[in-house]
N, C-alpha and C positions, 0 to 999 in steps of 0.2 A: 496672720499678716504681721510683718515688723513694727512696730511702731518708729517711726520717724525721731532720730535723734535728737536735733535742733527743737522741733515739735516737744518731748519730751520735755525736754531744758524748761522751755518756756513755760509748760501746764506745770512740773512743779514749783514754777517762780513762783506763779499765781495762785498756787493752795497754799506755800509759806506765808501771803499775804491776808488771803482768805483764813489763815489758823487763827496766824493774827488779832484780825478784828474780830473773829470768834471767842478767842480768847478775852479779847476789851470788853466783850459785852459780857461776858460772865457765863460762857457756853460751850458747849466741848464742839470742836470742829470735826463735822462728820465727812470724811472725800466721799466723792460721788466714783464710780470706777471709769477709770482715766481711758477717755477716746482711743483712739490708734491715730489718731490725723484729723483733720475737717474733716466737718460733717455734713450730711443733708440736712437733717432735722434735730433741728435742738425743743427739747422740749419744757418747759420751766413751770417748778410745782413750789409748792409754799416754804417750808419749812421742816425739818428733820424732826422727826416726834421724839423723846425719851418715853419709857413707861412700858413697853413690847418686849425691846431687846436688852435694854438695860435698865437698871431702877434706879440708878445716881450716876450721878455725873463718872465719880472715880471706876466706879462698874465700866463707864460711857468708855472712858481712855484706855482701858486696860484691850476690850473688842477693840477696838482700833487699831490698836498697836500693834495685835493680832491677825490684822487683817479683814476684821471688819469693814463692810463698805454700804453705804446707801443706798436704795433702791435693790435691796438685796433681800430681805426676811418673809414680808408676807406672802400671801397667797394673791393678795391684791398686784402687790409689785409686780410679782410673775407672770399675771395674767394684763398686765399693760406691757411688761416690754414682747410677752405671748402678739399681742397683736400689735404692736407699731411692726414686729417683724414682717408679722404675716399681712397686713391690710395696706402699712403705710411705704415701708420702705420697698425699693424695687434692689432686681441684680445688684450685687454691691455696692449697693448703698448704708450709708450709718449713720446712729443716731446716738446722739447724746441727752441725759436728761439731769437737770441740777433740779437746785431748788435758790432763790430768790435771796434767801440768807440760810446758812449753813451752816449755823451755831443747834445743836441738839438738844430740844425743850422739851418738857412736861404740855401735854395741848392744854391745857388750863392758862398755863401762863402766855400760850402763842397769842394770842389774842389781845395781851396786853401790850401797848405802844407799838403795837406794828408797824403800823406808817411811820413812825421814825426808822423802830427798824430797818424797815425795807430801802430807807430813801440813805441811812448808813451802807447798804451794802447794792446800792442800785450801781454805782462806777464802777464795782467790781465784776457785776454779770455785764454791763456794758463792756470789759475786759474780755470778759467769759467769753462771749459772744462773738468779738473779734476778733480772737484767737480759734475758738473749735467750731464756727460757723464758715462754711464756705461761702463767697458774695452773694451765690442766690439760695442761699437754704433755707428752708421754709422754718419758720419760728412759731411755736404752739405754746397758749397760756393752760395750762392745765387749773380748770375753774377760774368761778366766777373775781374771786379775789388779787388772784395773780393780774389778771387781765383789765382789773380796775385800775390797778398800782400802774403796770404799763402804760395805758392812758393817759392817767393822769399826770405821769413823768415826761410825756410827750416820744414815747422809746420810737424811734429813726430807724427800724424796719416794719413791714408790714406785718401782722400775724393774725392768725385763726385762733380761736377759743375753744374750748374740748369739758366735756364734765371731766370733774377730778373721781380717782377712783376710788377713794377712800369710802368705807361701810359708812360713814358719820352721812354721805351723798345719795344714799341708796333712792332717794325719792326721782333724783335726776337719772339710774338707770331706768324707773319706771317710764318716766315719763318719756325716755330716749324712743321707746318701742311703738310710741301713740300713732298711727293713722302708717303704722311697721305692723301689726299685729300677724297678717296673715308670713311676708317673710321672716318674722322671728320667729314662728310655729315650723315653720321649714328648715330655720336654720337652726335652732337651740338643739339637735342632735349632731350636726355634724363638727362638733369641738368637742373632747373628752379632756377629764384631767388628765390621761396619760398622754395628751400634746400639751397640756402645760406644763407637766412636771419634766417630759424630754427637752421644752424650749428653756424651762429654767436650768438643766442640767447644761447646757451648751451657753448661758448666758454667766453661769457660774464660773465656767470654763477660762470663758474669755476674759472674763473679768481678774482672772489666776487667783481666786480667792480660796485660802487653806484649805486642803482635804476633811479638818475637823469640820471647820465651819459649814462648808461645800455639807458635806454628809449630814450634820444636824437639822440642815434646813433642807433637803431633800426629805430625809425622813419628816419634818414637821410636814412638811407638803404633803407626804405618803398617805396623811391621816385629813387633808381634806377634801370635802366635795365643791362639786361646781356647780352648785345651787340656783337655782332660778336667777333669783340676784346677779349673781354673777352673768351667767347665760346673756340675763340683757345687758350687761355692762359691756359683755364683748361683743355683743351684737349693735352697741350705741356705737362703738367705737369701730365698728367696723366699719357703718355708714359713717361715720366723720371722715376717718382716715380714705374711705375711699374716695369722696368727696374732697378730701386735701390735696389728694395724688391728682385729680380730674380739672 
C-alpha cells in the first residue's frame, strides 16, 4: 500500500523533533518503522534498549543510518508483532508500536529519572498519537510502567494494559496461563517458529528494511526456538488481544 503523501510529510516532521530531544537528552534516536496512514492500534512500550544490537552509542548511529529500525531484532519482537497480526488486528487493519521516549539506552541506566524522562517526551507521543491514531483506535500500554506514566499524566484516551514481552517479564507469561492451563495445553502446538519467522519476513518487508539487515536477523531467528516461555507469551497475548478486539 502507498503510503500517503501529506501523511508522510508530517511523520517525518515529528521524528526530526523526536531526534531532537533525543539528542538533548544524550541518546541516539531510534525510529520506530513508519506507519503507512492511521492506524487502529497503537501500541506503546518503554524505551529502546542499547547492549543487543549495538554496544555504544556511535555503533547505535551508524545501524541507523543503515536502516536500522525498532521493534525489529529479537525473537521477542517478532513474536509481538507475530500476534497483534494474527489475534488483534482484523482485515486491513494497522498497527503501530512506539515507545514512550526514543532516545536508545543501556537498561541499567533506563531506570534512572524516568519519570522526568517520560514526562520530557509525554507532548511528543501526545503528537504521536494524534497524528498515526485514527479517532477510535484502540491504545495499549505495553506493561505495567507505561500504563502507570499514562495515568498518572491523566492521557485523554481510554486504553487497555497488556504484559510487556520482554525475557526480564517471563513471570507475567506464567502467570498469563493460570486458571488457561487446559487451553494452553491445546493451543502451545498450534504456533511454530516457522509462522514467526514467515511473519517476521513480511514485517521486515514492509517495514523496507536493508536486505543485509532483513537477512542477518532472519538468520539470527533461524537459530531460535519457541520455548515454553514463549508458547505462553503468545498464548497471554492471544487472550488479551482477543479480549481487545471483543
Amino acid at each position: 500500500m502507498r503510503i500517503d503523501g501529506s501523511f508522510r510529510v508530517a511523520y517525518r516532521a515529528l521524528e526530526e523533533r523526536m531526534k531532537a530531544l533525543a539528542e538533548a537528552d544524550g541518546d541516539v534516536f531510534l525510529p520506530n518503522p513508519e506507519p503507512e496512514g492511521p492506524v487502529d492500534y497503537v501500541l506503546i512500550c518503554m524505551e529502546p534498549s542499547l547492549g543487543r544490537w549495538a554496544r555504544s552509542a556511535d555503533q547505535a548511529r551508524i545501524k541507523v543510518e543503515s536502516g536500522f529500525r525498532n521493534f525489529l531484532f529479537s525473537i521477542e519482537d517478532f513474536i509481538f508483532h507475530f500476534c497483534i497480526r494474527r489475534y488483534l488486528c482484523g482485515h486491513a487493519q494497522r498497527y503501530h508500536i512506539t515507545d514512550l521516549s526514543k532516545g536508545a539506552m543501556l537498561v541499567e541506566r533506563a531506570d534512572l529519572a524516568r519519570v522526568q524522562r517520560y514526562d520530557r517526551w509525554y507532548a511528543l507521543l501526545q503528537d504521536e498519537i494524534d497524528l498515526v491514531a485514527t479517532s477510535d483506535a484502540a491504545i495499549i500500554a505495553v506493561g505495567n510502567i507505561v500504563s502507570q506514566h499514562l495515568e498518572r499524566r491523566g492521557f485523554r484516551r481510554p486504553f487497555a494494559r497488556i504484559i510487556h514481552y520482554s525475557g526480564l517479564a517471563g513471570r507475567a507469561r506464567s502467570a498469563g496461563i493460570v486458571g488457561h492451563e487446559d487451553g494452553f495445553q491445546a493451543f502451545r502446538n498450534s504456533v511454530s517458529m516457522e509462522d514467526v519467522t514467515a511473519m517476521a519476513e513480511a514485517v521486515l518487508r514492509a517495514a523496507s528494511v536493508p536486505a543485509d539487515i532483513s537477512d542477518e536477523t532472519l538468520a539470527r531467528l533461524a537459530r531460535s526456538q519457541l520455548s515454553t516461555s514463549r508458547q505462553q507469551l503468545v498464548f497471554s497475548y492471544k487472550l488479551a488481544f482477543e479480549s481487545i478486539r471483543s
